[in-house]
PyMOL CGO cylinders between C-alpha atoms (Angstrom):
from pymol import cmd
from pymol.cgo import CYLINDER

trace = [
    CYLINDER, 0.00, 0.00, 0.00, 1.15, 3.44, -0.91, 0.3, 1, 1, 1, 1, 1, 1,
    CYLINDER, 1.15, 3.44, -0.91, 1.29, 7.21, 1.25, 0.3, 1, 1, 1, 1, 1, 1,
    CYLINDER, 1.29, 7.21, 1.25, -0.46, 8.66, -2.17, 0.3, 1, 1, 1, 1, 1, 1,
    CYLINDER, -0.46, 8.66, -2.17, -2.64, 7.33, -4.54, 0.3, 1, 1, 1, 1, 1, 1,
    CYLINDER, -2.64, 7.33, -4.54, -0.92, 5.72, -7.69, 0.3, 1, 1, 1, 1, 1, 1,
    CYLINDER, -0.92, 5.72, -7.69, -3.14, 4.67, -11.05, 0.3, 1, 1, 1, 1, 1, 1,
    CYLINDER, -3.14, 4.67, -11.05, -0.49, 2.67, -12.94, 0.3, 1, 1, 1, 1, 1, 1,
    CYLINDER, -0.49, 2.67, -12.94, 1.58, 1.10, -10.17, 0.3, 1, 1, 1, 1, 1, 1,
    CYLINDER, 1.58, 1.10, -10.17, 4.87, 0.11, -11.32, 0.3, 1, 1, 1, 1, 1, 1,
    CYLINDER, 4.87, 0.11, -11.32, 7.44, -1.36, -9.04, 0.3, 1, 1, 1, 1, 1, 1,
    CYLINDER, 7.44, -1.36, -9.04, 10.24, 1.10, -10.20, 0.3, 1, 1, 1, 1, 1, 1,
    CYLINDER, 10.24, 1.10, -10.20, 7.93, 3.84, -7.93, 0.3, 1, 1, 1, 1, 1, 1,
    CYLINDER, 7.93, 3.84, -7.93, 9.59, 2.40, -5.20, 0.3, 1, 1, 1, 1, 1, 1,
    CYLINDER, 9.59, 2.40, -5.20, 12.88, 3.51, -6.58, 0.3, 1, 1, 1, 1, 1, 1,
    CYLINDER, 12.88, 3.51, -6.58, 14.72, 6.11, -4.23, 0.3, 1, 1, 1, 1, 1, 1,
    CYLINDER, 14.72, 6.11, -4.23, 11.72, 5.24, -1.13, 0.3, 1, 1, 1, 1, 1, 1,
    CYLINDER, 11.72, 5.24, -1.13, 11.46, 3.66, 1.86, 0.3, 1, 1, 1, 1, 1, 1,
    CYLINDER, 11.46, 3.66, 1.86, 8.72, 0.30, 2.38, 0.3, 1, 1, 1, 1, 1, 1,
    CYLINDER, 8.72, 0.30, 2.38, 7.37, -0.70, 6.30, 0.3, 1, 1, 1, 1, 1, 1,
    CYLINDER, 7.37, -0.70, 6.30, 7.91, -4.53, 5.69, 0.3, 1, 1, 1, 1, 1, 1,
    CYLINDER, 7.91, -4.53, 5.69, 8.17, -7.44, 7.98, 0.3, 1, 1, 1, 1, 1, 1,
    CYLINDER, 8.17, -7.44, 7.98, 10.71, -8.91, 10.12, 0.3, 1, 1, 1, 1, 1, 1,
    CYLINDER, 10.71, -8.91, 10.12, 13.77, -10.70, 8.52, 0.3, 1, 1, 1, 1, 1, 1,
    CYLINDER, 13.77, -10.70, 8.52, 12.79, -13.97, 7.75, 0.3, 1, 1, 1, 1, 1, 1,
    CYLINDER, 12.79, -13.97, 7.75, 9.48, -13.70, 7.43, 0.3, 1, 1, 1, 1, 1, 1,
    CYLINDER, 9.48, -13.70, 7.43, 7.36, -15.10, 4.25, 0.3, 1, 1, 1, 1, 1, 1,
    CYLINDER, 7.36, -15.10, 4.25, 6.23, -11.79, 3.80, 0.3, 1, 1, 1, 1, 1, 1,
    CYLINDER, 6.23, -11.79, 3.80, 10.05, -10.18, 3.84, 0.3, 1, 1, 1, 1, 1, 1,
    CYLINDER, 10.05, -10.18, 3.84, 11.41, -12.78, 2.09, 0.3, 1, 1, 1, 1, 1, 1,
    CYLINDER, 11.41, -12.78, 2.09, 8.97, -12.86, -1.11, 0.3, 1, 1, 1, 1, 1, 1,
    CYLINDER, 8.97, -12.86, -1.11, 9.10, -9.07, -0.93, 0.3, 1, 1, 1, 1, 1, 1,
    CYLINDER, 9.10, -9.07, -0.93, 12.75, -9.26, -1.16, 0.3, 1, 1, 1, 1, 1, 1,
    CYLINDER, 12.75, -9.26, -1.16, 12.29, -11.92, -4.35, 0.3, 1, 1, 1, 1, 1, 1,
    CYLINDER, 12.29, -11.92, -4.35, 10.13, -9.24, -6.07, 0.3, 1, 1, 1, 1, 1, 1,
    CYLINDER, 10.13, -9.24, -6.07, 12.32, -6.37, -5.69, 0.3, 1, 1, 1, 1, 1, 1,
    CYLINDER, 12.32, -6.37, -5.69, 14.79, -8.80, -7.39, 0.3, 1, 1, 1, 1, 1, 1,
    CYLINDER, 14.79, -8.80, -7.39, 13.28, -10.10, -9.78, 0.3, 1, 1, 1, 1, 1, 1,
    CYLINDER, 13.28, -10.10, -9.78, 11.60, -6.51, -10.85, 0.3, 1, 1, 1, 1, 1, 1,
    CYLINDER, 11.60, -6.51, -10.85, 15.56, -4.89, -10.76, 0.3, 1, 1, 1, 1, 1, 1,
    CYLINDER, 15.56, -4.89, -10.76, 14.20, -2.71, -7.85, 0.3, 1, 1, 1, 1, 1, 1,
    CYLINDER, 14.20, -2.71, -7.85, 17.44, -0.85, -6.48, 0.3, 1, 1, 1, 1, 1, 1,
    CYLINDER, 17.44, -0.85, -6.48, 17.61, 2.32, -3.54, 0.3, 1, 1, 1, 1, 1, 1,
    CYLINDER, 17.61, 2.32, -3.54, 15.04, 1.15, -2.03, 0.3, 1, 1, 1, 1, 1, 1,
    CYLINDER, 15.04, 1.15, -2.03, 15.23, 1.04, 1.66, 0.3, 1, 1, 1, 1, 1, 1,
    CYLINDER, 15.23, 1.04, 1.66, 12.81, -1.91, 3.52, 0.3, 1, 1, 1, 1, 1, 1,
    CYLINDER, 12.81, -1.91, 3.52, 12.33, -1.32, 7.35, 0.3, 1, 1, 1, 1, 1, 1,
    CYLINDER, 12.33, -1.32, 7.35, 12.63, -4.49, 9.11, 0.3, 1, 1, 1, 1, 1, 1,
    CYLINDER, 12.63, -4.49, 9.11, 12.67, -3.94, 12.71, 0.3, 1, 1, 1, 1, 1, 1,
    CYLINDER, 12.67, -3.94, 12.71, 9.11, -2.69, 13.63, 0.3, 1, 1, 1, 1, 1, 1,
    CYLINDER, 9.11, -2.69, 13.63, 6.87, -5.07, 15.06, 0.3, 1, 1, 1, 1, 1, 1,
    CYLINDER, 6.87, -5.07, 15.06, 3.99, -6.50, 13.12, 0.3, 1, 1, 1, 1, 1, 1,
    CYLINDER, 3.99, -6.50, 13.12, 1.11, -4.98, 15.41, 0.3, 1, 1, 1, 1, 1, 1,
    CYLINDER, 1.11, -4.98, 15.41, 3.13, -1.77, 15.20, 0.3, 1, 1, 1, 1, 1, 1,
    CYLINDER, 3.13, -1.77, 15.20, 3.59, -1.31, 11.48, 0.3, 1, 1, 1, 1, 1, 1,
    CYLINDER, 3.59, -1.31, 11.48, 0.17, 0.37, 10.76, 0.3, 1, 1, 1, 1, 1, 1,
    CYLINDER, 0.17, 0.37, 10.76, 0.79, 2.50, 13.83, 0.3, 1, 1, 1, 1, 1, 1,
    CYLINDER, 0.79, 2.50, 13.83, 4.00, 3.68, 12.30, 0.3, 1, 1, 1, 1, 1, 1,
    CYLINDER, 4.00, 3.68, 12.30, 2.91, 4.27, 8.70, 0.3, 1, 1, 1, 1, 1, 1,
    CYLINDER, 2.91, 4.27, 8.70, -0.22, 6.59, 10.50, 0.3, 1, 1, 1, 1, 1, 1,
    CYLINDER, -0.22, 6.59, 10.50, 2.43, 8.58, 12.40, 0.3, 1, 1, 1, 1, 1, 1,
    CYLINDER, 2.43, 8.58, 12.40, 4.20, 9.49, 9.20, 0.3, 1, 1, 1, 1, 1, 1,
    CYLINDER, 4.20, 9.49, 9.20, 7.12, 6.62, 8.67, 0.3, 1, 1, 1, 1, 1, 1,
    CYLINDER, 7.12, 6.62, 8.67, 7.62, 4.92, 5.61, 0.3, 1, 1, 1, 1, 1, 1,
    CYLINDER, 7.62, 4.92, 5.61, 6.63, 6.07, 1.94, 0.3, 1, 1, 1, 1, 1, 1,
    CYLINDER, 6.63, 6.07, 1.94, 4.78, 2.11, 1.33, 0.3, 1, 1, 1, 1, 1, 1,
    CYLINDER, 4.78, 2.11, 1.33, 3.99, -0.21, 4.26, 0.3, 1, 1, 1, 1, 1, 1,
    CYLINDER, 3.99, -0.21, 4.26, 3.28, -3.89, 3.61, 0.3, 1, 1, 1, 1, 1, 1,
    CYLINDER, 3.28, -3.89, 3.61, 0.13, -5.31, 5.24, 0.3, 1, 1, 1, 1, 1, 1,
    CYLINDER, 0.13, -5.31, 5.24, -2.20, -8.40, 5.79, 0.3, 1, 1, 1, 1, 1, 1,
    CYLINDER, -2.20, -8.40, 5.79, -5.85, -7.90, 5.49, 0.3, 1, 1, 1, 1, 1, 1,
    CYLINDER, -5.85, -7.90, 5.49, -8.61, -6.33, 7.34, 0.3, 1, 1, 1, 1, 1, 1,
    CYLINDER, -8.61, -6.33, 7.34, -5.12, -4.17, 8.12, 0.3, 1, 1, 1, 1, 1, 1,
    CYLINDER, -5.12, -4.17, 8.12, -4.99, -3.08, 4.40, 0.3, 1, 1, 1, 1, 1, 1,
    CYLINDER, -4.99, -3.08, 4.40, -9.20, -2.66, 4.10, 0.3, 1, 1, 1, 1, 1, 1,
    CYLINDER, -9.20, -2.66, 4.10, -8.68, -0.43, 7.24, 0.3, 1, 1, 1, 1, 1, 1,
    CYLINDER, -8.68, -0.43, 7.24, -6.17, 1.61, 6.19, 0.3, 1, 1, 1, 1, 1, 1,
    CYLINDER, -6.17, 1.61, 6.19, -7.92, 2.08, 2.78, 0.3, 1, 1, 1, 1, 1, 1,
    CYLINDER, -7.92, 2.08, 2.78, -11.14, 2.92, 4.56, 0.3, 1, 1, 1, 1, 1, 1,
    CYLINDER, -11.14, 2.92, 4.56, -9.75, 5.75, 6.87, 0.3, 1, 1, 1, 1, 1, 1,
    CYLINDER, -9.75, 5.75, 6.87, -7.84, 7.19, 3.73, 0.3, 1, 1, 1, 1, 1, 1,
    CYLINDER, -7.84, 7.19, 3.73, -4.50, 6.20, 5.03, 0.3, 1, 1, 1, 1, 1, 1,
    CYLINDER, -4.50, 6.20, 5.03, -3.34, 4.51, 2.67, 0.3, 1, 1, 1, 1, 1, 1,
    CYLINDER, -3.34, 4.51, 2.67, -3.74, 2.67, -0.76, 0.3, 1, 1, 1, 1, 1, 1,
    CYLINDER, -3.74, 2.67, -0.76, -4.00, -0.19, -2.43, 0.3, 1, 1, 1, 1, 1, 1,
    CYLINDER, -4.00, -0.19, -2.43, -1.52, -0.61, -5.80, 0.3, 1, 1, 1, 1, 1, 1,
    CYLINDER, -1.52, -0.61, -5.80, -0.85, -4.22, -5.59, 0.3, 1, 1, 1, 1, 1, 1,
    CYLINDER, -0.85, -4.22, -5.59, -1.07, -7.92, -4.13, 0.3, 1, 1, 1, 1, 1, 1,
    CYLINDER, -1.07, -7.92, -4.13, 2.28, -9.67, -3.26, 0.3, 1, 1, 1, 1, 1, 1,
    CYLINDER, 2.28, -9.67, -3.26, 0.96, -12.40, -3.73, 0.3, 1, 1, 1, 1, 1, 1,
    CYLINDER, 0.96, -12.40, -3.73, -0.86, -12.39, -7.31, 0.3, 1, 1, 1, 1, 1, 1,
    CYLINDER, -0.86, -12.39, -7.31, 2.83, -10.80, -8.04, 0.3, 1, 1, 1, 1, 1, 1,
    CYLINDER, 2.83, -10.80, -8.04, 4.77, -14.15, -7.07, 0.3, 1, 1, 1, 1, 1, 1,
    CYLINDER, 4.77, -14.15, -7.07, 2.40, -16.74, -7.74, 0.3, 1, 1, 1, 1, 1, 1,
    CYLINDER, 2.40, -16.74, -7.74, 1.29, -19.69, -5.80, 0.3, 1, 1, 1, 1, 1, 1,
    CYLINDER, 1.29, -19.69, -5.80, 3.43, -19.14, -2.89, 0.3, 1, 1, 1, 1, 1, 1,
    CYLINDER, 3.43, -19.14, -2.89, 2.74, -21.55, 0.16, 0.3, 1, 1, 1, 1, 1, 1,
    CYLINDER, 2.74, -21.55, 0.16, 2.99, -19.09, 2.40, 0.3, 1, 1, 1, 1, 1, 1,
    CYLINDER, 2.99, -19.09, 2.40, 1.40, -21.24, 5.37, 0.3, 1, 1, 1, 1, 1, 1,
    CYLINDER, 1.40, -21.24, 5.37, 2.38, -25.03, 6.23, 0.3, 1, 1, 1, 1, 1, 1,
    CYLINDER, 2.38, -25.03, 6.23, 1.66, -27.25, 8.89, 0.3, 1, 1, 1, 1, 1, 1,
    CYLINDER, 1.66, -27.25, 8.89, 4.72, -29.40, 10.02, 0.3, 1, 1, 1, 1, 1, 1,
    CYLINDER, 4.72, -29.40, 10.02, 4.94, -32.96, 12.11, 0.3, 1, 1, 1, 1, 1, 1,
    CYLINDER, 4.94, -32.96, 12.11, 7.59, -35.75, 12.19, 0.3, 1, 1, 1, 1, 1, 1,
    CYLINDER, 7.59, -35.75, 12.19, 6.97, -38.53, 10.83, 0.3, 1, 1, 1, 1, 1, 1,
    CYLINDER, 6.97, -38.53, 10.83, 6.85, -40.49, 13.73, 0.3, 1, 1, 1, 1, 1, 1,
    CYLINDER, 6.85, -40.49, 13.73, 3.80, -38.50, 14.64, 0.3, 1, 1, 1, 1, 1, 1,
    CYLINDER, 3.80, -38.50, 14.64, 2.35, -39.00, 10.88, 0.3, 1, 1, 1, 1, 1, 1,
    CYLINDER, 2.35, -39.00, 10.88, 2.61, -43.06, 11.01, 0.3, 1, 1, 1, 1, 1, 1,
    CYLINDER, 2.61, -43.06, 11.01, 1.38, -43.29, 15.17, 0.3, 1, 1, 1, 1, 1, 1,
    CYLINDER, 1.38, -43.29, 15.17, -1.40, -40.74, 14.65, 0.3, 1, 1, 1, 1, 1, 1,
    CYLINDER, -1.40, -40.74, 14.65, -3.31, -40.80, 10.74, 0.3, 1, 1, 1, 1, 1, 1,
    CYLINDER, -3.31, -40.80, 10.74, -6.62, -40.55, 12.19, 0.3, 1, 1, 1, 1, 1, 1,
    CYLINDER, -6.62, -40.55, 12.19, -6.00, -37.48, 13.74, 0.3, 1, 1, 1, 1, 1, 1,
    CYLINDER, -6.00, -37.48, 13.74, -3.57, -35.74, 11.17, 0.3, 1, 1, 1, 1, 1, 1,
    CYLINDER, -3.57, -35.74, 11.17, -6.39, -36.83, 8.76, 0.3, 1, 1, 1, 1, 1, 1,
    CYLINDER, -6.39, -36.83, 8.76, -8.82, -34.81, 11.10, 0.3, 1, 1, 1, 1, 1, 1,
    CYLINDER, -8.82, -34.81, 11.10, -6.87, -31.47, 10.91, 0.3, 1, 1, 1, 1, 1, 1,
    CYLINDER, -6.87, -31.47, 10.91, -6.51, -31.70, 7.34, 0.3, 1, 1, 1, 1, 1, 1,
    CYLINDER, -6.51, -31.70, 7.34, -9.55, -32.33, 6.50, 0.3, 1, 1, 1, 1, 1, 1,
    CYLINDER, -9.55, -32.33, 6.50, -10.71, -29.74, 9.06, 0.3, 1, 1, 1, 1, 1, 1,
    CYLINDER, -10.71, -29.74, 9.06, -8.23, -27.24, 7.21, 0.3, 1, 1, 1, 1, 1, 1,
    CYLINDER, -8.23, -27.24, 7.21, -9.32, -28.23, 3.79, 0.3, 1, 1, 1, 1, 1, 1,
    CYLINDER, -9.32, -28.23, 3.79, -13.31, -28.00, 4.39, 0.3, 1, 1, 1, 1, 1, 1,
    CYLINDER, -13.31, -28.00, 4.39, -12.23, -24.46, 6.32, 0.3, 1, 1, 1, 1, 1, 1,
    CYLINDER, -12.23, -24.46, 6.32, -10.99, -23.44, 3.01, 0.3, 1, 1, 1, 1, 1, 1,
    CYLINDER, -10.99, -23.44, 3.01, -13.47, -24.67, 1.12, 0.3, 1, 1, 1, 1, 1, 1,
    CYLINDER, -13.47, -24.67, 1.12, -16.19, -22.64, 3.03, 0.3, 1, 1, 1, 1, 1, 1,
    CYLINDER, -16.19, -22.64, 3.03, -15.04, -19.41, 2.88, 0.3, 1, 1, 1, 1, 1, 1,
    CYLINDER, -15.04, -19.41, 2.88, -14.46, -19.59, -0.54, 0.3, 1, 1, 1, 1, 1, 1,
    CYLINDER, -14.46, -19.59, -0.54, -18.16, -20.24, -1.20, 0.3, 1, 1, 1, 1, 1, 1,
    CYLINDER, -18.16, -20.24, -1.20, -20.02, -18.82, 1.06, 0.3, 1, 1, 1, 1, 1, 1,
    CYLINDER, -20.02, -18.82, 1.06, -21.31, -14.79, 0.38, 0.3, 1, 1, 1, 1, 1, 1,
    CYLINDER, -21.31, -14.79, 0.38, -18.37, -12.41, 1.73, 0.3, 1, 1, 1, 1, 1, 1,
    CYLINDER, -18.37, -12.41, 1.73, -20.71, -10.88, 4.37, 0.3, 1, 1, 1, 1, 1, 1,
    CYLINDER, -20.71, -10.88, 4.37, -21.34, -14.26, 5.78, 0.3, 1, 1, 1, 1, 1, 1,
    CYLINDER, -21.34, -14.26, 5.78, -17.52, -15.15, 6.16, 0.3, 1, 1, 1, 1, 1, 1,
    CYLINDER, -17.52, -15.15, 6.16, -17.11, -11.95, 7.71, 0.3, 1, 1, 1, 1, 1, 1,
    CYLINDER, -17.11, -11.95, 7.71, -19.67, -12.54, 10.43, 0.3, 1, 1, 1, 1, 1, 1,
    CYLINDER, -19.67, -12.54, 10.43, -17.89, -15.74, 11.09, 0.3, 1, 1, 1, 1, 1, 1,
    CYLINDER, -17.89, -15.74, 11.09, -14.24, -14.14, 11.02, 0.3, 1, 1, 1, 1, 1, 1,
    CYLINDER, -14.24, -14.14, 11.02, -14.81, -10.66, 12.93, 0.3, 1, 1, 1, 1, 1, 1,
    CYLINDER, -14.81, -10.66, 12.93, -14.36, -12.12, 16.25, 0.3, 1, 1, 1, 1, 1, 1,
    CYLINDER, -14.36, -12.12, 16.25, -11.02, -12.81, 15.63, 0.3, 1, 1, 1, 1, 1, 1,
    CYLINDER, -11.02, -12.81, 15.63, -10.13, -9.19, 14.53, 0.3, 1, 1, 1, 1, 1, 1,
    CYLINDER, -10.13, -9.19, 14.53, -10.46, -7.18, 17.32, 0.3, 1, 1, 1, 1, 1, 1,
    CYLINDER, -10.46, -7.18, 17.32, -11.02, -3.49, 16.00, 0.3, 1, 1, 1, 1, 1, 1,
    CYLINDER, -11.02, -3.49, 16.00, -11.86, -4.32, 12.72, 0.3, 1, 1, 1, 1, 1, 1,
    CYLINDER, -11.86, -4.32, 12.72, -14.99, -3.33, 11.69, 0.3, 1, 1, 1, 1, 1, 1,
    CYLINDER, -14.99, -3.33, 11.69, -17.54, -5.81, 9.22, 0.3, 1, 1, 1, 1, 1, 1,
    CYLINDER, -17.54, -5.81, 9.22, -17.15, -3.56, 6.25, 0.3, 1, 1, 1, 1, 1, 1,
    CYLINDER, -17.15, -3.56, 6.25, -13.17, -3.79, 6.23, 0.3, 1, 1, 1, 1, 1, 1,
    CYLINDER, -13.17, -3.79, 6.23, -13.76, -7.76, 7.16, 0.3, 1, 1, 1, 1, 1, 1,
    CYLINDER, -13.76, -7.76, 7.16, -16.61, -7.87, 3.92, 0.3, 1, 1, 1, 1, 1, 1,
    CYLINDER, -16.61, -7.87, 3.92, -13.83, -6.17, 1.50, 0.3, 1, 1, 1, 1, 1, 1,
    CYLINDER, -13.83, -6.17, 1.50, -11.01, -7.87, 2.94, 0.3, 1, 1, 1, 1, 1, 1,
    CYLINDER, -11.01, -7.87, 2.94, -12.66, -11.57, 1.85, 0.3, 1, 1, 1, 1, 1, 1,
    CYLINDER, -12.66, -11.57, 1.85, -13.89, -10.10, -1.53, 0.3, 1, 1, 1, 1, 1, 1,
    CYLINDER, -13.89, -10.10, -1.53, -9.83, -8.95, -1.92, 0.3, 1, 1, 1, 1, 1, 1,
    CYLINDER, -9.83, -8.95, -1.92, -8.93, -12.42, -0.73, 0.3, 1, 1, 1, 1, 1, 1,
    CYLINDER, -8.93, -12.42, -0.73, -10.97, -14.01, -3.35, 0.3, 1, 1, 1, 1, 1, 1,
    CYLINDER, -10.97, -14.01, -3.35, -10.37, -12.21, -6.11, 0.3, 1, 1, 1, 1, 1, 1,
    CYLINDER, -10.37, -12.21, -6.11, -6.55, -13.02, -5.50, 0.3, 1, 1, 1, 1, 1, 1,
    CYLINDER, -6.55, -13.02, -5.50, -7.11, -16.55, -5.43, 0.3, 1, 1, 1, 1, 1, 1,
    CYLINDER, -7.11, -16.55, -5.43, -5.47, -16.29, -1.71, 0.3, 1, 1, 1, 1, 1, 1,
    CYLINDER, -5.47, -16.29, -1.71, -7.46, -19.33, -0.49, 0.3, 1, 1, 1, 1, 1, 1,
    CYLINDER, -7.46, -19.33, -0.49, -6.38, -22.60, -2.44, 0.3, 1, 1, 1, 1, 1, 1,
    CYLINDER, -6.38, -22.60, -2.44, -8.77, -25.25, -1.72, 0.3, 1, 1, 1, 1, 1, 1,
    CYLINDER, -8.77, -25.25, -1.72, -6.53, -28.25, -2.40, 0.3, 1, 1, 1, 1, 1, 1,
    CYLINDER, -6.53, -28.25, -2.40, -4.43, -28.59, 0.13, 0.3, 1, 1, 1, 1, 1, 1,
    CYLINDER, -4.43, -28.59, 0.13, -2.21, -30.51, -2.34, 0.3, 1, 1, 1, 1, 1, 1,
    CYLINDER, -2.21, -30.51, -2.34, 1.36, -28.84, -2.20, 0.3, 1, 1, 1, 1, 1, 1,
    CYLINDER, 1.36, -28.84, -2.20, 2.27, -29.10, -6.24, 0.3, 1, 1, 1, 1, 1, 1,
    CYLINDER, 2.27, -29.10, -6.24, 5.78, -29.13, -7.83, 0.3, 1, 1, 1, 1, 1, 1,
    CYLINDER, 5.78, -29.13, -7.83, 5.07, -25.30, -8.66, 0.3, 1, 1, 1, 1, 1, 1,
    CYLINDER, 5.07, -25.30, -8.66, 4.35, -23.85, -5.85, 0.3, 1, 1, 1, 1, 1, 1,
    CYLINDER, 4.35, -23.85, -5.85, 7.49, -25.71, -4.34, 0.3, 1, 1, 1, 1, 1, 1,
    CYLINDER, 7.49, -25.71, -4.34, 9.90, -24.48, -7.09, 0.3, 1, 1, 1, 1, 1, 1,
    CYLINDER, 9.90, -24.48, -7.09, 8.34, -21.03, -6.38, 0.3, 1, 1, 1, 1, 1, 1,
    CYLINDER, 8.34, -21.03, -6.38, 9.23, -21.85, -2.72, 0.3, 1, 1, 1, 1, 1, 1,
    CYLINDER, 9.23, -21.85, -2.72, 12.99, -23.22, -3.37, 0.3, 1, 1, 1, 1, 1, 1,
    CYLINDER, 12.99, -23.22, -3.37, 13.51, -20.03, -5.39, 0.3, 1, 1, 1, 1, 1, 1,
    CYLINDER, 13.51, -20.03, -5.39, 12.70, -17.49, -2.70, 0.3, 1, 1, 1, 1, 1, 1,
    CYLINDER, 12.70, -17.49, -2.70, 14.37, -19.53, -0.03, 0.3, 1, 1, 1, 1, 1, 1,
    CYLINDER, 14.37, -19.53, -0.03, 17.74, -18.71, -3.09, 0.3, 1, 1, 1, 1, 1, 1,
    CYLINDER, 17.74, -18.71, -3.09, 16.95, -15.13, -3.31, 0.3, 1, 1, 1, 1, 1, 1,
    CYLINDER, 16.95, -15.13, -3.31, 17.19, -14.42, 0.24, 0.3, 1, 1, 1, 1, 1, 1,
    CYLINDER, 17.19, -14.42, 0.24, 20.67, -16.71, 0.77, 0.3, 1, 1, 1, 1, 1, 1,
    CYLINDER, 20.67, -16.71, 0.77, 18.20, -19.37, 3.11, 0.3, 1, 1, 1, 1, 1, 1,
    CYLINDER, 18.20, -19.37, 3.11, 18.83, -22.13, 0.51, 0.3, 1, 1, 1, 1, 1, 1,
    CYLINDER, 18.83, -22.13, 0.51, 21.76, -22.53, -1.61, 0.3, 1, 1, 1, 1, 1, 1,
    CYLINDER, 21.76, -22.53, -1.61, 21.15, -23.92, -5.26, 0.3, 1, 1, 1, 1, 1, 1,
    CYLINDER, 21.15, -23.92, -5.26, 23.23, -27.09, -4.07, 0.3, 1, 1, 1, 1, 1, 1,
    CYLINDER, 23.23, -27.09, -4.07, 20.87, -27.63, -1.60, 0.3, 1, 1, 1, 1, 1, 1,
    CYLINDER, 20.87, -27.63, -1.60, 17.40, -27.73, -3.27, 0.3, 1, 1, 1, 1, 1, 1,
    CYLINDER, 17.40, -27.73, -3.27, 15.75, -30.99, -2.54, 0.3, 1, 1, 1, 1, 1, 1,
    CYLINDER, 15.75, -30.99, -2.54, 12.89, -33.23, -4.27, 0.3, 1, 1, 1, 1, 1, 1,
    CYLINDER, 12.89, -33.23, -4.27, 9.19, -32.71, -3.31, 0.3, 1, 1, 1, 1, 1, 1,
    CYLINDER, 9.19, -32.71, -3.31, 8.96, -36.00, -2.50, 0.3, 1, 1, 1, 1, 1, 1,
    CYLINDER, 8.96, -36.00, -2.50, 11.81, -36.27, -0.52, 0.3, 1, 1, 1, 1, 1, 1,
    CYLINDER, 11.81, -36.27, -0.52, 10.49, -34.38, 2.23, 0.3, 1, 1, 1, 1, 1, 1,
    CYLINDER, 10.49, -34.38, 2.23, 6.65, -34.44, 2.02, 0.3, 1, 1, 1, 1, 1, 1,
    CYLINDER, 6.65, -34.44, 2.02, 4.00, -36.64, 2.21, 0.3, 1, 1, 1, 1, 1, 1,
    CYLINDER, 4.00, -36.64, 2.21, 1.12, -35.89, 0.04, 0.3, 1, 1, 1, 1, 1, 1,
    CYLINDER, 1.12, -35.89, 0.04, -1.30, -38.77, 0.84, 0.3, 1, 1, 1, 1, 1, 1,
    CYLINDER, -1.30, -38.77, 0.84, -3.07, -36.80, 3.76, 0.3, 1, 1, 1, 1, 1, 1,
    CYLINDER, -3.07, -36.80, 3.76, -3.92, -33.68, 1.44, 0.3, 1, 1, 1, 1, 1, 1,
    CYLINDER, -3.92, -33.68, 1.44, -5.14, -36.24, -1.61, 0.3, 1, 1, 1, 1, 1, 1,
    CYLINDER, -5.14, -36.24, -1.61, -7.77, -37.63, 0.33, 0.3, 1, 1, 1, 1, 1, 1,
    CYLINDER, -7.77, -37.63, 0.33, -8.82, -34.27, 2.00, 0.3, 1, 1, 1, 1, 1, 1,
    CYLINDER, -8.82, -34.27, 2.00, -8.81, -33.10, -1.31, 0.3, 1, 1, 1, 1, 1, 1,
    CYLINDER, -8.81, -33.10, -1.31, -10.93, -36.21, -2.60, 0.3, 1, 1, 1, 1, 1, 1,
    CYLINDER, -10.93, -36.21, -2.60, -13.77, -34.88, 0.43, 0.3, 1, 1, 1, 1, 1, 1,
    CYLINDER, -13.77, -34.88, 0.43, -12.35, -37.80, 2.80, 0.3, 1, 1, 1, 1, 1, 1,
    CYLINDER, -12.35, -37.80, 2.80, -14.87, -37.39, 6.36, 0.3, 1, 1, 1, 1, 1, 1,
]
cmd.load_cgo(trace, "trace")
């Protein structure tokens, strides 16, 4: 999101100004770190040492020239006239699994019933809010957004679903991995040597039955 008001965004505007962004790290830091790359961004300074809960705080008071936000942050910021909207971050990098849910194997092979559970739980989750009317998701999500008010929670699941942000197979594909594996490069996590096979290190056979509407 942007101080002022820009028509025909183009990622060279951030040429010579300063972005709010996320702790180092971070999936948001990291894939805005990949786009500034892969756009030939340069002098362009990235703030990474303000808290999360204080970044909108700090953009109000007058820091930062663009400020990098979740939603209903963004809707809110947009609604007061703070701020807004040029582009999505994650439209801009493509299927990006952003969120993943992690357990040894140990815990896969001793407990399927219940892994099963949570990913089906997960996948129907997705699945719902997806389909159902945005002001109906946002009844079910403004409890959790203390603050936020329905209108921002109503625009910030329209946003959401126009972007695609909500994948409903929980399937992790080859893509989105490579997309993953990349970023992890840009941002010296991964070294090229060390890129590994999907199938080395995940195991898909939850996620295909969740995505077959397993119970």
């Amino acid at each position: 999101m942007s101080r002022s008001k820009i028509d025909n965004f183009s990622w060279s505007d951030l040429e010579g100004k300063t972005v709010l962004g996320w702790r180092p790290g971070s999936a948001p830091q990291v894939v805005l770190n990949s786009l500034l790359l892969m756009n030939d961004v340069k002098d362009v300074e990235v703030i990474t040492n303000i808290a999360a809960p204080a970044l909108p705080g700090a953009f109000i008071s007058g820091q930062g020239d663009f400020i990098q936000v979740f939603e209903p942050v963004a809707s809110t910021l947009e609604k007061d006239g703070t701020a807004f909207f040029i582009t999505s971050l994650g439209k801009e990098i493509g299927n990006f699994p952003e969120t993943s849910y992690v357990a040894e194997s140990a815990f896969l092979k001793e407990h399927p019933t219940i892994v099963q559970g949570w990913v089906n739980a997960v996948t129907k989750a997705a699945q719902w809010i997806n389909d159902s009317p945005a002001d109906e998701a946002a009844k079910a999500l403004l409890p959790y957004f203390e603050g936020a008010s329905e209108e921002s929670i109503i625009q910030s699941v329209e946003r959401y679903k126009s972007q695609d942000t909500w994948l409903t197979n929980p399937e992790l594909t080859e893509a989105q991995f490579t997309t993953l594996q990349q970023v992890l490069i840009d941002n010296d996590l991964l070294q090229e040597d060390q890129k590994v096979n999907l199938e080395d290190i995940a195991d898909m056979t939850f996620a295909e039955k969740a995505g077959k509407g397993a119970n």
